[in-house]
C-alpha positions in Angstrom: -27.2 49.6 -3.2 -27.1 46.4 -5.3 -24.1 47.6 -7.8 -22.0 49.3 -4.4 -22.4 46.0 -2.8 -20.7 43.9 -5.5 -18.1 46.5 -6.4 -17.1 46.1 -2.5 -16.9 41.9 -3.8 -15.0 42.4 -6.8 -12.6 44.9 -5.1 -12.1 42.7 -2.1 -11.9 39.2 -4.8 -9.4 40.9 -6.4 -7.5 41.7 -3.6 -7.2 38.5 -2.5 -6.3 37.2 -5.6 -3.5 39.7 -6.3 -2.2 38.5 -2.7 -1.9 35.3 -3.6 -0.3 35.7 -6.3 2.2 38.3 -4.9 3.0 35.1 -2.0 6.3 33.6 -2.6 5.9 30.3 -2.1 7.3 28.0 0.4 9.3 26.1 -1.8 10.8 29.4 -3.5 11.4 30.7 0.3 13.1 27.9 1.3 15.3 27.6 -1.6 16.3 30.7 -1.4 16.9 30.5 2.2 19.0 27.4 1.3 17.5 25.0 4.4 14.3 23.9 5.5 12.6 25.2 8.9 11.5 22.0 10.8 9.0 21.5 13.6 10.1 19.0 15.5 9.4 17.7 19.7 11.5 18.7 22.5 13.5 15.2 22.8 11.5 11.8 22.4 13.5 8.9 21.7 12.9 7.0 18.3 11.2 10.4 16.9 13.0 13.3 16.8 15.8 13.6 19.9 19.2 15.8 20.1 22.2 13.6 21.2 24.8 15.9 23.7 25.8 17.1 19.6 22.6 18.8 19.1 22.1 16.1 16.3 19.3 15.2 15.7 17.9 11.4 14.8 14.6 9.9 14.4 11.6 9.0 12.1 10.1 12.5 12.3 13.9 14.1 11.7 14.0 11.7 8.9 11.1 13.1 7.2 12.5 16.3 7.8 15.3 15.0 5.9 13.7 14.0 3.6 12.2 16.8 3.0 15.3 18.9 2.7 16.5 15.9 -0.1 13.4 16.5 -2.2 13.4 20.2 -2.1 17.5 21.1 -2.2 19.3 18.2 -3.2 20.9 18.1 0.9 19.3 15.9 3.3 21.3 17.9 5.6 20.5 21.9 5.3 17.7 21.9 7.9 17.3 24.1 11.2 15.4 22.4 13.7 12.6 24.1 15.6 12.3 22.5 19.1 8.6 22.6 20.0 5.9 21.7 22.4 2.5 20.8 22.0 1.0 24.4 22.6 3.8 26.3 20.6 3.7 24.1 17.5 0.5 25.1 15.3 1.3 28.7 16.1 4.9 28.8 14.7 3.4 26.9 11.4 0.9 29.5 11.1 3.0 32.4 12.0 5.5 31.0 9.1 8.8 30.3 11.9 8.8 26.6 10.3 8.1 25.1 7.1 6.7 22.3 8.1 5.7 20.5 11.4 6.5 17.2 11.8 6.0 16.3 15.5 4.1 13.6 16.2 0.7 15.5 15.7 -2.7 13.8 15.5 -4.4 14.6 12.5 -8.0 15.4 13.1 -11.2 17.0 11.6 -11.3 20.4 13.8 -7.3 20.7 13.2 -7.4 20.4 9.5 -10.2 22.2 9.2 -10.0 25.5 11.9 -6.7 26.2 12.1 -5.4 27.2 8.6 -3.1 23.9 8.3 -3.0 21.0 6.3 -2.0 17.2 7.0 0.1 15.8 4.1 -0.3 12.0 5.4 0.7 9.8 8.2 4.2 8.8 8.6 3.1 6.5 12.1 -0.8 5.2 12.6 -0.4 5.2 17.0 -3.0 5.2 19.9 -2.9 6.5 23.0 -1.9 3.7 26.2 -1.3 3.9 29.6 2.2 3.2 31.3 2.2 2.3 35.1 4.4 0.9 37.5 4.9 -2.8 38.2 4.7 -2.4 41.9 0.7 -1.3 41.1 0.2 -4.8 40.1 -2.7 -3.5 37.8 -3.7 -5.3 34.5 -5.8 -3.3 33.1 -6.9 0.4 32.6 -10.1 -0.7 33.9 -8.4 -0.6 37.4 -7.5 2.9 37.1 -9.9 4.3 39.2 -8.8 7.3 41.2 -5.5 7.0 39.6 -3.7 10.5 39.4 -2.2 10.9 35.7 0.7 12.3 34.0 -0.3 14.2 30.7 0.9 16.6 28.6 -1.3 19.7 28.0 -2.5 20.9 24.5 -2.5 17.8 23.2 -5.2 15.2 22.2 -4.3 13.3 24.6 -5.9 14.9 27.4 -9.3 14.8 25.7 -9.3 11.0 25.2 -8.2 10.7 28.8 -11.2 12.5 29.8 -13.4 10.5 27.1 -12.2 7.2 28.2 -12.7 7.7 32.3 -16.3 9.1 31.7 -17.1 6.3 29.2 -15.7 3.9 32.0 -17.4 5.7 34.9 -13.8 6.5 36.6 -12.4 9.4 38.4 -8.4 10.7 37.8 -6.7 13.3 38.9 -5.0 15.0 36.0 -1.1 16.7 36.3 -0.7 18.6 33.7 3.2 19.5 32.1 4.1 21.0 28.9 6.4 18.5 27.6 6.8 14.9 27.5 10.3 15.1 29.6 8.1 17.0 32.5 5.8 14.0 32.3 8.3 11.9 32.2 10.4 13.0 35.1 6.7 13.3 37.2 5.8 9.5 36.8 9.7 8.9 37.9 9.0 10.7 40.8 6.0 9.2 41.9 4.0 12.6 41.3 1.4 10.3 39.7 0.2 6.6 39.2 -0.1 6.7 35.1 1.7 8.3 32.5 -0.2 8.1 29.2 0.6 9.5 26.0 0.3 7.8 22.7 2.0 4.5 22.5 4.9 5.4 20.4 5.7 7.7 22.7 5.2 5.6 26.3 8.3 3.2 24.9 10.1 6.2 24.2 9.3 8.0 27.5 10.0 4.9 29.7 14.2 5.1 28.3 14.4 8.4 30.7 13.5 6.5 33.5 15.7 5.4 36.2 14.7 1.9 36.7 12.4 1.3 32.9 12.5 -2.2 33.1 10.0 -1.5 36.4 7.6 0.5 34.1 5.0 -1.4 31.8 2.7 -0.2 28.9 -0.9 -1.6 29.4 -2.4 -3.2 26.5 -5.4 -0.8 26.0 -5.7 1.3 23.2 -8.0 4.0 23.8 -8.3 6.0 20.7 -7.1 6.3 16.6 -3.8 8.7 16.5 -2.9 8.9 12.9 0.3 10.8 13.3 1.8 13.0 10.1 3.4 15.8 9.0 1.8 19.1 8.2 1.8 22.7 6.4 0.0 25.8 6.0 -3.2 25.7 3.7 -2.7 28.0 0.7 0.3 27.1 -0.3 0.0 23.4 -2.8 2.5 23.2 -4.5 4.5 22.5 -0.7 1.8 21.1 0.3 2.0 18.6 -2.8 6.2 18.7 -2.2 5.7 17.4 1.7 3.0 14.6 0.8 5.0 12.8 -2.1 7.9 13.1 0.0 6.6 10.7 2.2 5.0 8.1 -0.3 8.3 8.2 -2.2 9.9 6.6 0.8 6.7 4.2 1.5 6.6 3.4 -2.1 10.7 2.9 -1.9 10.1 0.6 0.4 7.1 -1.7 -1.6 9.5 -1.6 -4.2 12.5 -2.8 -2.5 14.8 0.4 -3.2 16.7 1.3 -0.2 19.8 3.2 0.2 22.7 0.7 0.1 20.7 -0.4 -3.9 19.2 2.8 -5.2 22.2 3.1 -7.6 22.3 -0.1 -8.8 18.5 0.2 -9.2 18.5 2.7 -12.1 19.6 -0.2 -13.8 16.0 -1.7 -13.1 13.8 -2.5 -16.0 10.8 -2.0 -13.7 8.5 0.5 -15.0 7.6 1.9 -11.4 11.1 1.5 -10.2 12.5 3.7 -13.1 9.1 6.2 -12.7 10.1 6.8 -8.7 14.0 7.0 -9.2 13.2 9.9 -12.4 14.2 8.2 -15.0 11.4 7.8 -17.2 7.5 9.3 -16.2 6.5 13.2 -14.9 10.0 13.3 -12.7 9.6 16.7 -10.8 8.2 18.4 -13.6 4.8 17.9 -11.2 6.4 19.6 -8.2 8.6 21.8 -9.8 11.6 19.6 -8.1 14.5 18.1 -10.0 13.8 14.7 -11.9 16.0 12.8 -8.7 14.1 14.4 -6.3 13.0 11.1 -5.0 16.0 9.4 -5.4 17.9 12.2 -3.8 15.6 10.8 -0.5 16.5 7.3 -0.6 20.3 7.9 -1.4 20.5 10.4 2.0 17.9 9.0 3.8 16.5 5.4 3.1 13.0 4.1 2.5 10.4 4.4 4.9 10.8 0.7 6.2 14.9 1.2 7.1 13.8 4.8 8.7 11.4 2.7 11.1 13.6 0.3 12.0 16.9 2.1 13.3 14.7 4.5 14.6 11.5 2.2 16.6 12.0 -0.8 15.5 13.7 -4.2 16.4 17.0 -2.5 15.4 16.7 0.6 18.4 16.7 0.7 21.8 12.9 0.8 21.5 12.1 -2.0 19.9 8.2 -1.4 18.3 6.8 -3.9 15.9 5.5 -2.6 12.7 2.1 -3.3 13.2 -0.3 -1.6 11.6 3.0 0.5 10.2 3.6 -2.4 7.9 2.8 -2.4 4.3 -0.1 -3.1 3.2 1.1 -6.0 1.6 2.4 -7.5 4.8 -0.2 -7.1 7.3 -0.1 -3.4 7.6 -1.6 -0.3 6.4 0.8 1.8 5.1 0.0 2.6 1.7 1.1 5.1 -0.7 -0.9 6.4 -3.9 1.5 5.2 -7.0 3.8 7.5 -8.4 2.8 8.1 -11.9 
């Protein structure tokens, strides 16, 4: 019984070896597709949002772009994958995109039960509360029998729920499936609150018709660390997507942006030359060209000039950096150095 037992192992080992090695990878599938299959939201402001074009534009699009750079030498071959929050982990795992990035909260039961894998965090959030002026309310803490506008399948309902019961409140919740729904609901006066994470509240309050009557409450209720992510399996993609983004964070410590990043291979500074391919690994690590990364700051930018046409002081939003600051200016964004 003993030998018929591990023959069943070995055969079934085997198999699953041979599969792997039979799987194309991502990389090789999206090369030879010649553009990259993006995740992205339905339309928020600042993050990833079709004009009347169907262009898209944000920081989430720009990692997506970045993306593209890094992996075909195009920032622009990419077909964006609209998505809300219950659709998006399915078409990652059933292989419809290449990578999601979507404003999705990475935590331990997603990056452990679902087959996926977050590559980093391209926006450290936390969910807030937006209410109308005429409430004349402060504070969260006066929420109490508020009815709230949330989006379903989303973390966001679950801190909700955390933070009234914590708080000994009662809400009402009404529930859409995207933040536009949501949106449009609080506009109507379908609910008292709209909350979502931060990022997105400031986003959220453009679509409404008066948004200078709309005002974010200063409560934080929970830790969203917002990133990109990819099928587990594949690591050499999952390797591709993470050093995408610290290439344009550590653009950005380094002061290569894309208006310098050709007179920068002129630099004599070790790291500089290391990041732009010039000396170092290059791609040889991730199976990319040597200009891999500066293909992503020549198309695309660093991280800080992504941040600030799309959220920052230089968009219609106008979000501080915050904690999305380097970590050598008061922030923690912080990318492992590229050596």
């Amino acid at each position: 019984m003993r030998k018929i037992t591990w023959s069943i192992v070995a055969v079934v080992v085997a198999l699953f070896i041979s599969a792997g090695i039979a799987q194309a990878s991502t990389k090789d599938e999206v090369q030879k597709r010649g553009y990259l299959q993006c995740g992205v939201s339905t339309g928020l402001p600042g993050f990833s949002n079709p004009d009347e074009k169907g262009h898209w534009t944000g920081l989430d699009v720009d990692v997506c772009k970045a993306i593209a750079a890094a992996t075909l030498g195009d920032a622009t071959k990419i077909k964006y994958v609209p998505l809300n929050a219950k659709e998006r982990f399915t078409a990652l795992q059933s292989g419809e995109i290449d990578a999601l990035v979507r404003g999705t909260t990475w935590t331990l039961t997603r990056d452990s039960s679902l087959g996926l894998n977050f590559t980093g965090v391209n926006y450290y959030d936390g969910q807030g509360f937006l209410v109308s002026k005429k409430m004349g309310v402060k504070s969260a803490l006066e929420l109490d029998g508020a009815a709230v506008c949330i989006q379903g399948g989303t973390t966001t309902e679950l801190n909700l729920a955390d933070y009234f019961k914590e708080n000994k409140m009662e809400y009402k919740p009404v529930v859409f499936d995207t933040h536009d729904a949501t949106a449009k609901a609080f506009d109507n006066g379908r609910c008292d609150v709209l909350t979502s994470d931060q990022s997105q509240l400031y986003g959220l309050r453009t679509h409404l018709t008066k948004p200078e009557d709309a005002v974010v409450l200063p409560e934080v209720i929970s830790k969203e660390p917002l990133g990109p992510v990819v099928r587990q399996g594949d690591d050499a993609w999952f390797n591709i997507v993470k050093w995408t983004l610290n290439a344009m964070i550590e653009a950005e410590e380094m002061g290569v942006t894309q208006a310098n990043v050709d007179e920068m291979k002129n630099s004599n500074n070790p790291g500089v030359r290391r990041l732009l391919g010039l000396d170092g690994i290059g791609g040889k690590g991730l199976g990319l060209n040597d200009d891999w990364a500066y293909q992503i700051i020549k198309q695309v930018g660093n991280y800080g000039e992504a941040f600030e046409r799309n959220v920052g002081m230089s968009s219609p939003l106008k979000i501080e950096r915050g904690l999305n600051a380097l970590w050598s200016k008061g922030g923690i964004m912080y990318a492992p150095p590229l050596r």
